[in-house]
N, C-alpha and C positions, 0 to 999 in steps of 0.2 A: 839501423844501428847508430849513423850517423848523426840523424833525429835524435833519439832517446837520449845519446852523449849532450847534447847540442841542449836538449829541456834540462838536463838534470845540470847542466853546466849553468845555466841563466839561473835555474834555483837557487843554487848555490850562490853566484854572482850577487841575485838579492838578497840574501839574508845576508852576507857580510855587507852589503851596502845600508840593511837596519843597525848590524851592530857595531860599525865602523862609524856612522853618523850619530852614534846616542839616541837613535830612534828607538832600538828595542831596550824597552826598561831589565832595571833589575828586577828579583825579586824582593829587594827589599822595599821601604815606604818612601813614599813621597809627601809628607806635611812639613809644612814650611812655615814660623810665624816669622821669620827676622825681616821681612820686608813687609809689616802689616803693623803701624802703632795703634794702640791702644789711646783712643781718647779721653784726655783730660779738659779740665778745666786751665786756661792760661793761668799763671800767676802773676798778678798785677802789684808792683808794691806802690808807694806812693814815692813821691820822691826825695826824701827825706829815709828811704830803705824800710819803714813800717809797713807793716801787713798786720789788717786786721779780718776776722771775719763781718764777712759784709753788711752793711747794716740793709734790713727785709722790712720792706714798707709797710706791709701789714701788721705786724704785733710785733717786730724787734727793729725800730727803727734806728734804734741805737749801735748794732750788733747782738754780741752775747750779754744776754742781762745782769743786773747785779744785785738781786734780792740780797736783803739784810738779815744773819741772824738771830739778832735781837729783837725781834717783832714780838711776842709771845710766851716770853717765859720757855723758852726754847732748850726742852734737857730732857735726857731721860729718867729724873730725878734724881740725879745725880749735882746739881746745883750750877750755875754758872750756865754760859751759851754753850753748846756744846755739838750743834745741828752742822758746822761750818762743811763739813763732809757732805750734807744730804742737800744743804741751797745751793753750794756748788755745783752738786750734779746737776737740781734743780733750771739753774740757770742754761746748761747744757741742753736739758729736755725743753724747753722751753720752748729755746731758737731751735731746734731742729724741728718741733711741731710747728714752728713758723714757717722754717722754711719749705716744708710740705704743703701747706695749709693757700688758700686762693689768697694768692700775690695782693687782688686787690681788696682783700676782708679790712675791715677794723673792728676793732674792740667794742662791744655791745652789737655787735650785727645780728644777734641769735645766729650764729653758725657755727655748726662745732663739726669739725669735716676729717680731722687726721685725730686720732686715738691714741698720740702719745702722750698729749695733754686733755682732761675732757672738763667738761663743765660740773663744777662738784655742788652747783646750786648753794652756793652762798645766801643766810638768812636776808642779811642788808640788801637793801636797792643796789639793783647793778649799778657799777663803776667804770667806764661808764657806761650808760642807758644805751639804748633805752631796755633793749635784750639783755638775757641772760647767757654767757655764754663762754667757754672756757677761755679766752681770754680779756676778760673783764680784770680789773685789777682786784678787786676783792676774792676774784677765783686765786689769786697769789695765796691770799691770808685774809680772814674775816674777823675784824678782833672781837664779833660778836658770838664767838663760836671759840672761846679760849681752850687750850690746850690742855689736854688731859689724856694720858698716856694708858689708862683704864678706861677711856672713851673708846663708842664705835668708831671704826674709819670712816663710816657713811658720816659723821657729824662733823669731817674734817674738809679743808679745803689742799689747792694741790701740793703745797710743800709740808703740809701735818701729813695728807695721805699718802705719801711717798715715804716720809719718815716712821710713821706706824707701821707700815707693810717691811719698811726694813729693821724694826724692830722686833717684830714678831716672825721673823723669816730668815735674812742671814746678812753679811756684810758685803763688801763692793769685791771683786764684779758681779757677784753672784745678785744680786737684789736688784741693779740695773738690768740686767738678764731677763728678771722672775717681770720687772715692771714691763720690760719690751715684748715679752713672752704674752705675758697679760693682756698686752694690747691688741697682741695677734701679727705682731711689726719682727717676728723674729730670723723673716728670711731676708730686711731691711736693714735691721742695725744689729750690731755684737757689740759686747763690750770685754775686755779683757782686761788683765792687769801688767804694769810694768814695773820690776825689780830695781832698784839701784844700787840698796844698802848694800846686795851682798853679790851683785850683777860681775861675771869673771869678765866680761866684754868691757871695752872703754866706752864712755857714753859720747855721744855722736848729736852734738850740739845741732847740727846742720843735716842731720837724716831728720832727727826730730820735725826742725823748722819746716822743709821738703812734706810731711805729710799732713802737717797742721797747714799749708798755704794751697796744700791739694784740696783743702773744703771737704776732704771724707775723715779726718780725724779729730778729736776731740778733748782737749785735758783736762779730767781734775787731778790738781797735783797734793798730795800729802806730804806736809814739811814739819819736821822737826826744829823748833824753834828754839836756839843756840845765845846763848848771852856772853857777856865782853868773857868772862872767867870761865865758857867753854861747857856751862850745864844747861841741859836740856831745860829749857822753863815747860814747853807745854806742846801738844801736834796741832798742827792747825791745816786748814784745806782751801785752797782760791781752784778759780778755773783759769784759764787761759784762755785770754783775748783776742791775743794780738803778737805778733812777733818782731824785732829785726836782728836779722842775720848778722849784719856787719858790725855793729857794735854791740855784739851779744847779751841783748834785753829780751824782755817780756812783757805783758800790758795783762795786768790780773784781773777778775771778777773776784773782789777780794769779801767777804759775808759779814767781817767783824770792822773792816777800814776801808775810809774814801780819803784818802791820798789825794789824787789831782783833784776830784769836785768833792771838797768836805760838804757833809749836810749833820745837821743832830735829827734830823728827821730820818727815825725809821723806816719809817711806810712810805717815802717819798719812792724810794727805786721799784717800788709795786707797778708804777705808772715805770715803763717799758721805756719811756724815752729818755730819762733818767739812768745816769753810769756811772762810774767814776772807776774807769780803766788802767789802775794803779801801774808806774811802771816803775821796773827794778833793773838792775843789771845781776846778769848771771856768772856766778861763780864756780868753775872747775875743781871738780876732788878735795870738798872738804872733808874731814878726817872720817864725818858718819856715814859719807855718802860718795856719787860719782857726781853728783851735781848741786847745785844750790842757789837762792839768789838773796842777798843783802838786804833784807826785809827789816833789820833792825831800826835803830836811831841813827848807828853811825856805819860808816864804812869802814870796815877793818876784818883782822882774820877773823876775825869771832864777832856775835852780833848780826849772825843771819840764820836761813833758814836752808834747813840741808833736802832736798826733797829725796824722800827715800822711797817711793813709789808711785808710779799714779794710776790713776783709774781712767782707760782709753773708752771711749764711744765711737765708733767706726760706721761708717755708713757701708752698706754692702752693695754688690751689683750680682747680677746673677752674672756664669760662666757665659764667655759665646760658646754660640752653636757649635757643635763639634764638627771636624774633619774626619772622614775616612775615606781609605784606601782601597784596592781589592777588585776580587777579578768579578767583571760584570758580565762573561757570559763563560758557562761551564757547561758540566756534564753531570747531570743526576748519579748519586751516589759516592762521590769524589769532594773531598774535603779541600777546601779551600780558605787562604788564609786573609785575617781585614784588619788592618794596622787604625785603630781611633784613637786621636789627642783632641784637647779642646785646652782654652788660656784662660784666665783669669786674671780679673785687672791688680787685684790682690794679691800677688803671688806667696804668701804667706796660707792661705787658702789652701783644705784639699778637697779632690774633688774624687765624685763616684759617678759611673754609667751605668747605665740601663740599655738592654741591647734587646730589642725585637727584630725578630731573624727571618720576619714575612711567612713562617709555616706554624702558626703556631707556639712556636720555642721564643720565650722572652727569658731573659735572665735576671738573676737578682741582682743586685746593686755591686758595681764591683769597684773597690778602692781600700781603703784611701788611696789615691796617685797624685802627685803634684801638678802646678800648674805647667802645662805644656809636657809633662812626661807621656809617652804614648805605649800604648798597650795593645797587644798581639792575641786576638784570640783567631780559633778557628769552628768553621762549623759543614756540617753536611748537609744537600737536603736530596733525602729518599724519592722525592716525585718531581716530574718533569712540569714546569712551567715557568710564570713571573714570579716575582717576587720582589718585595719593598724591603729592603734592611732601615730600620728607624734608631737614632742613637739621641738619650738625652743626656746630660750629664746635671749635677747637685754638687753644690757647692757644702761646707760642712757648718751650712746656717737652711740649709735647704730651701735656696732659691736653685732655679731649675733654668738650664736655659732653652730657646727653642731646639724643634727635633728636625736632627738632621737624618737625609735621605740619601740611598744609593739603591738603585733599581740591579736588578741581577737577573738572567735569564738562564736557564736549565731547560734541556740539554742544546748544547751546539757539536750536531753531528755531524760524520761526512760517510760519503758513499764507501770508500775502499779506507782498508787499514794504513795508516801511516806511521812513520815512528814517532817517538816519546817528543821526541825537541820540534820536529813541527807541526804537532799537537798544538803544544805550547803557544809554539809562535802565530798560530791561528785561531788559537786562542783569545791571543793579545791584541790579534789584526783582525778583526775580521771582515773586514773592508777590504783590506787586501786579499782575500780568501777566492773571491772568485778569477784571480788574471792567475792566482798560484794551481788553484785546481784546474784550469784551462793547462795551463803547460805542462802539470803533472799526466794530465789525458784523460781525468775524471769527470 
């Protein structure tokens, strides 16, 4: 009798020594990101506070490039240049197929290796030789192959083809989408659009700059061009260069003006190492917009350029691997519960899982959930063995990350009946299970 007091008393003694130490879990999860960062890239500025995107020694050694467009009779016949929307993004896809593309390529290598730019086989001699290949400068624009907007796209080169496909198809983001789409690049880059004109949020000078020097975003800016007496003359479109914070500038890829390096030569910025990275300062909440920058002749309230939206290109990453939670040995027939989150670098991003539950039983896609939000399913399994639980998760550009794993075992039995809480707790232990079954007399 003394015995049996004496085991059940030590029992008792260790389980409040589990749950008095924080050894025996809740039931609730344990995922954790706040002590896991997420790798970027550093931000380097120079030291004068400029940040530019970096100039890529293969085909943008410049940086972001600055095609002109007035090459070609450049309209939808509608009369005047009117392309400054489609060289701008132009300029955008460029450097990103550069910066994809072998570090150590040049221009004429025959190598055409990333699909967001491709070789559109210009009639003229490569530009240079000795290969053909998308970036040759005449794959920019071939002035032997003019412009004609009732022309096949196949007769075009890569800024008529770009511009034809978003003529016959739709406007920005939507035609940047259809081109990355096309490429097959759509779990790679998104493009999306950004509001100002009529934006209820303050615009955030310095979130902006933060993601343009993170190397994953991208601007074309559309700007309403403002004269001294405050009317609209015309919309006009640059990309973005370059940045500095502190003295709240910008450094443009401007389509129609070369500002710092004037040329009268058109076709000169075809040739990649050629720029002219126009800079402006930036002006807060003029009357049309939340943002704008001094594009005029002069500097004053009026006499600039109010930008009232832009058109973002984002580079993507897939989710990491997910986390899950959950009991790894049980009892056949008995439902048991698996807490999965997974992050994203993007938290703007949402994301969907996919759960393979090792019997067979896979699930459909389950989300939208945000990044790091975590999700509580449960399941059964009818027959006694192993088992692989597999979790992917998709991003909502449909890159995928790797598949995470949790091993489960069915059934963990015992010889005599015991109650509900040290079920549990041997459950949770099961390491400890044979010095507890020992004293119980099992």
């Amino acid at each position: 009798m003394q015995n049996d007091i004496f085991r059940k008393g030590l029992v008792l003694g260790i389980i409040i020594l589990f749950v008095g130490t924080g050894i025996l879990p809740t039931m609730g999860i344990n995922i954790d990101f706040t002590n896991k960062e997420i790798e970027t890239e550093k931000i380097q500025k120079s030291s004068d506070g400029w940040w530019y995107y970096p100039p890529l020694t293969n085909y943008a050694p410049a940086g972001i490039p600055d095609f002109d467009q007035r090459q070609d009779n450049w309209n939808y016949g509608s009369g005047g240049y009117t392309w400054c929307g489609q060289v701008s993004t132009c300029d955008i896809l460029w450097y990103l197929d550069s910066k994809y593309s072998d570090p150590n390529g040049t221009p004429g290598d025959g190598i055409d290796e990333f699909l967001l730019v491709q070789d559109y086989h210009a009639p003229s001699n490569p530009n240079p030789g000795p290969y053909s290949d998308d970036h040759n400068y005449n794959n920019v624009n071939d002035i032997a192959t003019p412009w004609n907007l009732a022309g096949a796209v196949d007769d075009f080169e890569f800024i008529e083809q770009y511009s034809w496909n978003q003529y016959y198809n739709s406007g920005w983001p939507a035609i940047v989408n259809y081109w990355i789409d096309k490429a097959g690049l759509s779990s790679q880059f998104k493009s999306y659009r950004e509001e100002y004109r009529w934006a209820t949020s303050k615009f955030n000078f310095s979130e902006m700059a933060d993601k343009i020097m993170s190397g994953d975003y991208y601007y074309m800016l559309q700007m309403e061009l403002i004269d001294e007496r405050g009317n609209m003359i015309t919309v006009h479109c640059v990309a973005i260069a370059g940045i500095n914070v502190d003295e709240m500038k910008i450094a443009v890829s401007d389509p129609a003006k070369d500002k710092q390096n004037f040329t009268n030569n058109l076709f000169e910025h075809n040739d990649i190492k050629f720029v002219s990275h126009d800079i402006y300062n930036v002006i807060l909440n003029p009357p049309e917009s939340k943002w704008g920058i001094d594009y005029g002749a002069t500097v004053s309230d009026k006499n600039y350029g109010a930008v009232i939206s832009s058109t973002v290109i984002r580079i993507n990453y897939p989710p990491e691997k997910p986390q899950i939670t959950g009991e790894v040995n049980g009892i056949a027939g008995t439902m048991y519960s698996y807490s999965i989150a997974s992050r994203d670098k993007h938290k703007e991003d949402t994301l969907f899982y996919k759960i393979d539950w090792g019997d067979g039983n896979i699930s459909d896609w389950v989300g939208p959930k945000k990044s790091e939000q975590i999700i509580n399913l449960s399941h059964t399994w009818s027959q006694e063995g192993n088992f692989i639980i597999k979790v992917v998760v998709k991003d909502d550009c449909g890159a995928e990350s790797d598949w995470a794993t949790l091993e489960v075992t069915m059934p963990y039995s015992y010889d005599k009946p015991i109650s509900p809480f040290l079920q549990i707790l041997f459950l949770r232990f099961p390491h400890a299970f044979p010095i507890l079954r020992q004293l119980l007399g099992n």
